[in-house]
N, C-alpha and C positions, 0 to 999 in steps of 0.2 A: 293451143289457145289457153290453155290453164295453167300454161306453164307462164305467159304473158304477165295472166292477170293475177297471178301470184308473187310474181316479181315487182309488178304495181303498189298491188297491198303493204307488202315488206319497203317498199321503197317510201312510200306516204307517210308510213309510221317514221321512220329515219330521217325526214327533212327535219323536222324538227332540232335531232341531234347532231347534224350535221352543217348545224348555220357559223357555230364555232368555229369549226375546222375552215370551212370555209371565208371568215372573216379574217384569219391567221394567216392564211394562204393570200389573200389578196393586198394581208397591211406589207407581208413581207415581199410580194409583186409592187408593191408602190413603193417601198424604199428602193427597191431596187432600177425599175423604171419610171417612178414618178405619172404615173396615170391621171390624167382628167377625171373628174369626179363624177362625171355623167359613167366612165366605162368602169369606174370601182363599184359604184352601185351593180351597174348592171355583170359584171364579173364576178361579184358577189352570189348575186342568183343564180350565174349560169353554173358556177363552182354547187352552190350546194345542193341544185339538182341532179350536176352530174356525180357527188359525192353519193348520193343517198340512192340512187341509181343502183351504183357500183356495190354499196352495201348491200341493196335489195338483190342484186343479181347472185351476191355470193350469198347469200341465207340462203335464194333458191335452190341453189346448186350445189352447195358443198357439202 
């Protein structure tokens, strides 16, 4: 359980620096596929949760 809510905390911290990457990530998904603007918004979010995520999991563990 503390290993959960460690990975949480680490991960909270990191959305923030992770909105970048993730806006990078989705301009160069819409040059390439030309995406609706309802699913660049929402790709946007889902990207930098699962970025910040990903971060939070490797500070817990590495």
């Amino acid at each position: 359980m503390i290993d959960f809510v460690l990975t949480l905390v680490f991960s909270i911290v990191m959305l923030l620096f992770m909105v970048f990457p993730a806006m990078k990530i989705t301009e160069w998904l819409n040059k390439k596929f030309s995406l609706p603007k309802k699913w660049y918004n929402g790709l946007t979010f889902l990207l930098t949760v699962f970025l910040s995520l990903l971060v939070g999991i490797f500070l817990r563990f590495a």
